[in-house]
C-alpha positions in Angstrom: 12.9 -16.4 24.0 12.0 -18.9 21.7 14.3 -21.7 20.6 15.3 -22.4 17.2 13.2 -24.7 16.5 10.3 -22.8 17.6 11.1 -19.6 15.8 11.2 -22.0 12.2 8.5 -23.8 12.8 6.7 -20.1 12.6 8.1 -19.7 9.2 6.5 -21.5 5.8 7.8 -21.0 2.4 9.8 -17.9 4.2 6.8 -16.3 5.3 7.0 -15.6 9.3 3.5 -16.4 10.2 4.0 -14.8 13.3 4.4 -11.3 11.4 1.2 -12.1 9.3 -1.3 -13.2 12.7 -0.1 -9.6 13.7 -0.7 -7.9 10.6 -4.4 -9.0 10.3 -5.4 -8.4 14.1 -3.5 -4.8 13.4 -5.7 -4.7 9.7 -9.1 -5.4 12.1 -8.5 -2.9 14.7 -7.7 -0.3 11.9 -10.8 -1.3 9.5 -13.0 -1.4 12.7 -11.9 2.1 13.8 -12.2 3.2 10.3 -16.5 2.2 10.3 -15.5 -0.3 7.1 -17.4 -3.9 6.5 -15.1 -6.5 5.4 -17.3 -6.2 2.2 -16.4 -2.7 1.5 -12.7 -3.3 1.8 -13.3 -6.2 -0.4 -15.3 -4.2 -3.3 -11.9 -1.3 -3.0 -9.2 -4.0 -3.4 -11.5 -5.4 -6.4 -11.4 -2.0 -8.0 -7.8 -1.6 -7.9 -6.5 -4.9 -6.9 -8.6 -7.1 -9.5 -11.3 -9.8 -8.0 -9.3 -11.7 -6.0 -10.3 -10.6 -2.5 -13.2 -12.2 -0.7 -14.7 -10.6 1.8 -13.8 -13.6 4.3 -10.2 -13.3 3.2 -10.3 -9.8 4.9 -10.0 -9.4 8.2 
C-alpha cells in the first residue's frame, strides 16, 4: 500500500502516471498481437487524428 506521498508523487498536472505506464505496455501487447508497426498505427491516427503522432510516440 503506498503512502500518500508516494501515490502523489505518481500524479503530474492530475494525470496518474501510473495509469498511463499501464496503458502503453497494455497498447504494445495489443499492437503486437494485432501484426501492426508503430509506423502503421502512426500513418491511421494521422488520417483521422491529424499529424501529430510520431511513430516513436507510439508504443
Amino acid at each position: 500500500q503506498p503512502t500518500i506521498n508516494e501515490a502523489t508523487n505518481n500524479v503530474v498536472d492530475g494525470i496518474n502516471l501510473d495509469e498511463i505506464k499501464e496503458f502503453a505496455k497494455a497498447f504494445k501487447i495489443r499492437r503486437l498481437s494485432l501484426g501492426l508497426t508503430q509506423t502503421q498505427v502512426g500513418q491511421s491516427l494521422s488520417i483521422t487524428e491529424g499529424p501529430a503522432y510520431s511513430q516513436s510516440a507510439i508504443c
